[in-house]
N, C-alpha and C positions, 0 to 999 in steps of 0.2 A: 379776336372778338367773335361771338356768337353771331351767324347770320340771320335774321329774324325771318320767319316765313313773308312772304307776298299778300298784301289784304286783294283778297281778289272778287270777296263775294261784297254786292253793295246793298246798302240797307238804307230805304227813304223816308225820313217823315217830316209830316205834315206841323205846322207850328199855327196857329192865329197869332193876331197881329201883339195883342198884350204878350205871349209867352215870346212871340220876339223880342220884344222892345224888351220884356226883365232879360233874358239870355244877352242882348247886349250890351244892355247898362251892368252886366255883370261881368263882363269881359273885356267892358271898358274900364269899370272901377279896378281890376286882381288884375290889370295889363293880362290877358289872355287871348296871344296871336294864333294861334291855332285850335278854330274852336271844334274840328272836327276829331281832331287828338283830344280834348277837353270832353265833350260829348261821350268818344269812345270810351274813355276812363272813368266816367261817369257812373254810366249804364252797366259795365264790367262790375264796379265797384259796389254797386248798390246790387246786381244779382250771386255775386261773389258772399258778400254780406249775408241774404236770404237766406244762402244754399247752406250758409255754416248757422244759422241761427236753425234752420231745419233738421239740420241734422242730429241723429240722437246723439245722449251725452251716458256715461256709464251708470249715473243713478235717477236716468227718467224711466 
């Protein structure tokens, strides 16, 4: 099995009280116990997305 690198840098943010309360009713409804694994794959996922819709294509 591959050893995965150490998350070692941390990264903080801020939520108000509404973007809490959807974040947990939405981790309460999809059973999602780990919302900082959930989060991470989130953010990954939607800049990962970005970077390929940015990117040129052979006939732009």
């Amino acid at each position: 099995m591959k050893k995965k690198p150490p998350r070692t840098n941390r990264v903080v943010i801020n939520l108000n009280d509404s973007e809490l309360n959807a974040m947990q009713r939405y981790c309460d409804r999809y059973n999602i116990r780990n919302r900082s694994r959930f989060i991470r794959e989130t953010i990954i996922r939607s800049i990962l997305q970005q970077l390929d819709n940015d990117s040129p294509t052979l006939f732009d």
